[in-house]
C-alpha positions in Angstrom: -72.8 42.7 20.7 -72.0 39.8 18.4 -68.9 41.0 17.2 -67.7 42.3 21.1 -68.3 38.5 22.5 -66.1 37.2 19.0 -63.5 39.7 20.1 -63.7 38.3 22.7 -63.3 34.5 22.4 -60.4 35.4 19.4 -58.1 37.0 22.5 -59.0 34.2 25.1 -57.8 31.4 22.2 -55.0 33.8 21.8 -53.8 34.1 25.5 -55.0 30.5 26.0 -52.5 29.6 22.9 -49.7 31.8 23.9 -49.6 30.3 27.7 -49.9 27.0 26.1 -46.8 28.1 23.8 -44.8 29.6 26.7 -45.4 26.7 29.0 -44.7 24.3 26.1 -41.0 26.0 25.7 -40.5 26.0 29.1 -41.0 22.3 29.5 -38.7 21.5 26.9 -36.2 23.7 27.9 -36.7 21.8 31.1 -36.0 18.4 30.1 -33.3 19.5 27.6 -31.4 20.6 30.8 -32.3 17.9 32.6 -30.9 15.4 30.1 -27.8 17.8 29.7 -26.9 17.5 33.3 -27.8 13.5 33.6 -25.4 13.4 31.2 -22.4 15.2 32.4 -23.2 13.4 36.1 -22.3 10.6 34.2 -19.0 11.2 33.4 -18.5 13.1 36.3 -18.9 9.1 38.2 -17.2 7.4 35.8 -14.4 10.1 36.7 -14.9 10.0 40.2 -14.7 6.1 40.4 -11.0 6.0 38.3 -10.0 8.6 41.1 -11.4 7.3 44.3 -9.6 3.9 43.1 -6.7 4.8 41.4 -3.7 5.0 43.6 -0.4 6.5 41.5 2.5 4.4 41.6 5.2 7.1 40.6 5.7 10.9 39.9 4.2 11.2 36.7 1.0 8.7 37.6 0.2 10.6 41.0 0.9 13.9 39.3 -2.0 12.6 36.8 -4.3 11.8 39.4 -3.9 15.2 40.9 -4.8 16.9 38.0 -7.5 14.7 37.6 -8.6 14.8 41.4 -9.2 18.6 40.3 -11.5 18.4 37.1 -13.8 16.2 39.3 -13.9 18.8 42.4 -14.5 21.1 39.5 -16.9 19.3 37.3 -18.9 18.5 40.5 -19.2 22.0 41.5 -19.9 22.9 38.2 -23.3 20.7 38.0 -24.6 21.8 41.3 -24.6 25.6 39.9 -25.4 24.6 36.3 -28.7 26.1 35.2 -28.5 26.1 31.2 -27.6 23.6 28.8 -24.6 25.3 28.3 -23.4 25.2 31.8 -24.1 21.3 31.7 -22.0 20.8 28.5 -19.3 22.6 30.2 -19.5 20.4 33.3 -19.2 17.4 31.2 -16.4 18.9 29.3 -14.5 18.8 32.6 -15.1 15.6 33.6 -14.0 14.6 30.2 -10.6 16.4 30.8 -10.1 14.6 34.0 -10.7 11.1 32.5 -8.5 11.9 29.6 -5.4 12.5 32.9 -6.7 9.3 34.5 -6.1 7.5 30.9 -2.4 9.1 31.1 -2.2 8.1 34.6 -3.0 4.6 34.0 -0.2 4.6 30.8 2.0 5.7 33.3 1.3 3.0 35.6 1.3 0.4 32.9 -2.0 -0.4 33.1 -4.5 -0.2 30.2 -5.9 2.8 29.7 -9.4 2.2 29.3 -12.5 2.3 26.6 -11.5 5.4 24.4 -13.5 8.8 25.0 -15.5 10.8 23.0 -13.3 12.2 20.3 -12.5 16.0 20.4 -11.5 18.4 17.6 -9.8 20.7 19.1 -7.1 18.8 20.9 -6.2 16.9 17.4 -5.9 20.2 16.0 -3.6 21.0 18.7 -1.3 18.1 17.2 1.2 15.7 19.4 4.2 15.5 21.1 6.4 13.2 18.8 9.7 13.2 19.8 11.9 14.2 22.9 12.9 17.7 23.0 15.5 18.8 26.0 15.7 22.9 25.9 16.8 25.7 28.0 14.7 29.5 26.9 15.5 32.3 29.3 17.5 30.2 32.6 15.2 27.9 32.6 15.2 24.0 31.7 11.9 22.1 29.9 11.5 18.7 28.1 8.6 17.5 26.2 8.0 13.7 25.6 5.3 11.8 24.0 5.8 9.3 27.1 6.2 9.5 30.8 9.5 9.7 32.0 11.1 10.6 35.6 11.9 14.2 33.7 8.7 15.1 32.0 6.2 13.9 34.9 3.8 16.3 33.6 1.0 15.8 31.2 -1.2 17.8 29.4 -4.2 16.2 26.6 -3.9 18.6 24.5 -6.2 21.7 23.2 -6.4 25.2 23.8 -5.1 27.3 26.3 -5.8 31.3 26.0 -6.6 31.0 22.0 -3.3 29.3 21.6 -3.1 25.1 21.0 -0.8 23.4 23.6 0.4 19.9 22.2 -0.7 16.6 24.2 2.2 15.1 25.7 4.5 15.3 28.8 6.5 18.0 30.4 9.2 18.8 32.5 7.0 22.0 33.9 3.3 23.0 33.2 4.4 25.7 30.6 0.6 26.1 30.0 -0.5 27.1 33.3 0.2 30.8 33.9 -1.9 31.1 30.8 -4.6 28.5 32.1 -4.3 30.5 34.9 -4.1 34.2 34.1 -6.1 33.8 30.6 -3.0 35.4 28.4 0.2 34.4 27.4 3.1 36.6 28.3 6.3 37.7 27.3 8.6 35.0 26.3 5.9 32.3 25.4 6.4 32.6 21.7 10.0 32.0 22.3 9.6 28.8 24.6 6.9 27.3 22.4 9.3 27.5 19.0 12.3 25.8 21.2 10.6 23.4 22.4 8.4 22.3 19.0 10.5 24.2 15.9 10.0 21.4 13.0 8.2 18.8 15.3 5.7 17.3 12.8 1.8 18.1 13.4 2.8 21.1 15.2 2.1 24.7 14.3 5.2 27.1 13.9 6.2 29.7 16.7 4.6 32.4 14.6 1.1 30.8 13.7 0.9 29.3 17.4 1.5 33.4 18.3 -1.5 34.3 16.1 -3.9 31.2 17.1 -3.5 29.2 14.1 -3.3 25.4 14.4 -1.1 23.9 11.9 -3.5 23.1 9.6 -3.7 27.2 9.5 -0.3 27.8 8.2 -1.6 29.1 4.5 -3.9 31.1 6.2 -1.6 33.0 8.0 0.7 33.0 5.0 -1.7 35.1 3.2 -2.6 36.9 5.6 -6.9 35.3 5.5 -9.5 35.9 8.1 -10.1 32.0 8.2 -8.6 31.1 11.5 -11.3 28.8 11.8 -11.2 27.8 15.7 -8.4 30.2 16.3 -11.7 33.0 17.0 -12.1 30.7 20.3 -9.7 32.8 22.3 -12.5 33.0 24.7 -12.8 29.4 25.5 -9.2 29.5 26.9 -8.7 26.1 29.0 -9.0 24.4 26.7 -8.0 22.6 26.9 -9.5 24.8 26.6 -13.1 27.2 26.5 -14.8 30.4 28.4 -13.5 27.1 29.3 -10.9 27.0 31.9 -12.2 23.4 32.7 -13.3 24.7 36.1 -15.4 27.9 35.4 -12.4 29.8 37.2 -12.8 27.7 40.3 -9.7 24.9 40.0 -7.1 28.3 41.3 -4.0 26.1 41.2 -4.3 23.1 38.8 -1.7 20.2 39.3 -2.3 19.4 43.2 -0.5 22.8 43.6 3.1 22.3 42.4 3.7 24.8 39.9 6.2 26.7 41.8 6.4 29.8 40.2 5.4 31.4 36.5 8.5 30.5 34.8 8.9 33.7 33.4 6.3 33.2 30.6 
């Protein structure tokens, strides 16, 4: 009877212990996600005030704002469905891309751009646009600039886009997008990417860009390594970026809806 009643009492403490456990796990889990999404909301105001304010004075500043206009539609839609950690952190990471297009917006306007944001990795690996570059691949004309300009009105902060880096700077077309779009580069890219960057300084070569390395990579490739490092993150396309698209697939059409066509790429 004794050792029936201590059977007992060992599996109540153990039940008692493992729903204290399970609860205790939950709870944190909780808050974790609760401090995740306070703090993408955050930045999702601070990018929805700079866009509810900000009125674009030319092409490139109003082209900006568009693109920025979008990452908070889509950071905001983002936090209402967001129920992991994860899903927060990606909301934020949205909101960040759109203030990083305000900050472009307000260079373009002449204003200042604002405190600096939170640094990010993967768009300095994805290097600069350092000098002007006026090209023609395949019928069609593109320019890159490291500053707005009546031709190169639009801008893009730099990262990945379908495992590949796309520099930060400004473009004649958003190159990037059928990719952004489609999640794969097609035929042609490779081709466009060494015209318009061949020998540009911080940017990878046509044929490490084709195989995901940054420049930083270039040995890598060279002998023929598994250490692509951040290259592996073909799956965070949209980034600028990441399973990132910067708007979980919901943006469609980024740049207020001017692309006008795939360019051929």
């Amino acid at each position: 009877m004794g050792t029936t009643i201590t059977v007992v009492v060992l599996l109540l403490i153990i039940v008692v212990g493992a729903t204290y456990l399970v609860r205790s796990q939950a709870e944190a889990k909780r808050r974790q996600l609760e401090d995740a999404k306070a703090e993408a909301r955050r930045w999702i105001e601070r990018l929805g005030g700079q866009v509810l304010n900000l009125t674009g004075t030319d092409t490139a500043s109003q082209q900006a704002l568009a693109d920025a206009s979008e990452r908070y539609n889509a950071a905001g839609s983002e936090i209402e469905r967001a129920e992991t950690v994860e899903q927060a952190r990606l909301a934020k990471k949205t909101a960040l891309e759109g203030l990083y297009y305000v900050r472009a917006a307000r260079t373009a306007m002449g204003l200042d751009p604002g405190p600096a944001l939170p640094d990010d990795p993967e768009r300095e690996r994805a290097g600069k646009v350092t000098e002007h570059r006026s090209v023609d691949v395949e019928g069609q004309h593109y320019e890159a600039s490291p500053e707005p300009t009546a031709a190169t009105p639009h801008y893009y902060p730099g990262g990945r886009v379908a495992g590949r880096p796309v520099p930060q700077g400004w473009y004649s077309e958003p190159w990037w997008k059928p990719a952004l779009v489609a999640g794969a580069w097609g035929f042609g890219s490779m081709m466009l990417f060494s015209a318009l960057f061949s020998g540009m300084a911080g940017i990878p070569s046509a044929a490490a860009w084709e195989a995901g390395y940054d420049a930083g990579q270039e040995d890598a490739l060279e002998s023929g390594g598994d250490d692509g490092g951040d290259a592996g993150d073909a799956g965070d396309a949209g980034d600028v970026g990441g399973g990132e698209d910067f708007g979980g697939g919901d943006f469609g059409d980024f740049g207020g809806g001017d692309f006008g066509g795939d360019f051929g790429f």
